[in-house]
N, C-alpha and C positions, 0 to 999 in steps of 0.2 A: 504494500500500500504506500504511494507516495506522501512525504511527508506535506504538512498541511503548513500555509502559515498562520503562524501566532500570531495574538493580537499583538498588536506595534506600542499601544493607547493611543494612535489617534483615530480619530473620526475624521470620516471624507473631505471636509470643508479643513480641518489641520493637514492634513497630508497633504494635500493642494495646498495649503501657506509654505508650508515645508518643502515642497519642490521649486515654490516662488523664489524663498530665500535662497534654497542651493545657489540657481540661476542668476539671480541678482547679486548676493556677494562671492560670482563668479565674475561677473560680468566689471564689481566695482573692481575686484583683484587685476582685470586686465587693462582698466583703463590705468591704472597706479602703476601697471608694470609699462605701459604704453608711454607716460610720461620719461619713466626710468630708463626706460630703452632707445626715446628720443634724444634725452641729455645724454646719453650714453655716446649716441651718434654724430651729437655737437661736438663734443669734447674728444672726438676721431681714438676712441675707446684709450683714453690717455690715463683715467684712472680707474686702476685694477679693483680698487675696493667697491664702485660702482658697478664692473661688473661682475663678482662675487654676490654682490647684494641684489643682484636682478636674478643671480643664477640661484642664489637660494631662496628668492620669493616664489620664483618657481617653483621649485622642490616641495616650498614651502606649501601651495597651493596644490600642488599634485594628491601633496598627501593629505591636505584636506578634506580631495574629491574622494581619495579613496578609501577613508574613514568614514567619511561623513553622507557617501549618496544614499545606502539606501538601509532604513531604520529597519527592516525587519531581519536583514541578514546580516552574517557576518563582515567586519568583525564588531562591528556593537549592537546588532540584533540579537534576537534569540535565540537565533537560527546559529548552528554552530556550521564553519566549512564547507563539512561534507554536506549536511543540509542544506544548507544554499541552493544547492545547484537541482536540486528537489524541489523548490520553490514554486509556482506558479511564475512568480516576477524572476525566475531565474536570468533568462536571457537579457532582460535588465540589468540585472546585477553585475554576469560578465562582461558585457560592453560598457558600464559605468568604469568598472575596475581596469579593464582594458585603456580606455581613452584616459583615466586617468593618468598614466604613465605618461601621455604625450608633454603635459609638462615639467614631467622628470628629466625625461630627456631633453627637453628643450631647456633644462635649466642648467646641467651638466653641457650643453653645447656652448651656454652662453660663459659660462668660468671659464672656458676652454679659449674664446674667443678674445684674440689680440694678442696669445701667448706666439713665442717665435715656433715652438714645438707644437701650434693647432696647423690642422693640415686641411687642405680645401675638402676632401669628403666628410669632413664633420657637418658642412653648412651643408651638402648634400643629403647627410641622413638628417638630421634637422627638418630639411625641406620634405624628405619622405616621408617622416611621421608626421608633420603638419598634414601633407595630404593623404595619408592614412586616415588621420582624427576626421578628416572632411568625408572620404567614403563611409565610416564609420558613423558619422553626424546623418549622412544621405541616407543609410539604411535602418537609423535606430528608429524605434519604434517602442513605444509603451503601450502593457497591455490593456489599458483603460482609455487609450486614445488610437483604436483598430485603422481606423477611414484618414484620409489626408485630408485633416481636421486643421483649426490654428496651428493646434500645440505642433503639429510635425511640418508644416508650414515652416516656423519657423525655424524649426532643427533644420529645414532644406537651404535653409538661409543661412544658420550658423554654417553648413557645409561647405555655401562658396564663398565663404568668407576666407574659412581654413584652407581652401584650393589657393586663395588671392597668397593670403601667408606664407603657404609653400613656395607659391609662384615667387615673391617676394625673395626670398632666401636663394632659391636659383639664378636671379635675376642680379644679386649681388654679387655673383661667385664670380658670372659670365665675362670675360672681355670683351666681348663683343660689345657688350651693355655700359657705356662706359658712362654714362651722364652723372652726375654727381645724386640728381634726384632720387636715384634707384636707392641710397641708401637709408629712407625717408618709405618708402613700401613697407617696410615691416611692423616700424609701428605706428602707422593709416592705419594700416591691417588689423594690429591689435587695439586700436581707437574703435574701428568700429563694430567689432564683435563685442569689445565690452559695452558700447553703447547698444548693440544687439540684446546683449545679454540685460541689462538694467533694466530697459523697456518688458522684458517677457512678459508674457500673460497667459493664462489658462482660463 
């Protein structure tokens, strides 16, 4: 018999605040990293402790998501591991915990960045996970939102935001690409997915 889930204690109208907030103080996390990563770009990455400090709010934000998306599973649900994945909102849970990682890595890329020992396929994988996070954003789905409703409307929107990001990060690497502007795409890019993110609604 599959496991059932436990009550969480909230009630449908809290569980909908509680996905609000995720979304929102994700969204404020990226405009704060958006600025960080702006002065970053002014300052032609000249102080190391600014980008330590961008690369661990990312870190810092990954593991957020990954503690904090979803109240009935682990690891702060009731739901132990192995039960999770017995869940109803299973497939939820592994794509939450999944995407979370994208700002792990993206936070380990940014420490990396401006060292003489960083080597161009780090912005490479960088940019692959950015648009992993966006195929991943295109196919998520929650099981209480079936139909292309708002709610996944917008995740279709967080997606080409995250493609823009990627594209972003490629576009940096490239020689071809030589305009100075190009180094100003990435964080547009996370300007406006945080501001994506702030607006959500259910």
């Amino acid at each position: 018999m599959p496991f059932r889930l436990p009550p969480s204690g909230l009630d449908p109208e809290e569980d909908v605040e509680y996905s609000r907030f995720m979304h929102h103080s994700s969204g404020m996390a990226l405009l704060i990293l958006s600025a960080f990563v702006l002065a970053d770009r002014l300052t032609a990455h000249r102080h190391r402790l600014l980008g330590f400090g961008i690369g661990g709010t990312w870190i810092s934000f990954g593991l957020f998501l990954f503690v904090f998306s979803d109240l009935e599973a682990w690891p702060i649900g009731p739901a132990g591991f192995m039960e999770s994945f017995s869940l109803p909102t299973a497939h939820e849970w592994i794509q939450h915990h999944l995407l979370s990682m994208i700002p792990m890595v993206l936070g380990v890329y940014m420490m990396l960045l401006g060292r003489k020992q960083s080597k161009p396929w780090w912005k490479y994988l960088a940019a692959g996970v950015a648009v992993l996070g966006g195929a991943g954003l295109s196919i998520h789905q929650h099981l209480d939102h079936p139909g292309m409703d708002l709610v996944n409307l917008q995740h279709r929107i967080f997606a080409l935001t995250s493609f823009f990001i990627g594209a972003s990060l490629i576009l940096e690497e490239s020689a071809r690409f030589t305009r100075k502007a190009k180094l100003f795409l990435l964080p547009v890019g996370l300007l406006l997915l945080g501001i994506q993110l702030v607006l959500y609604v259910e």
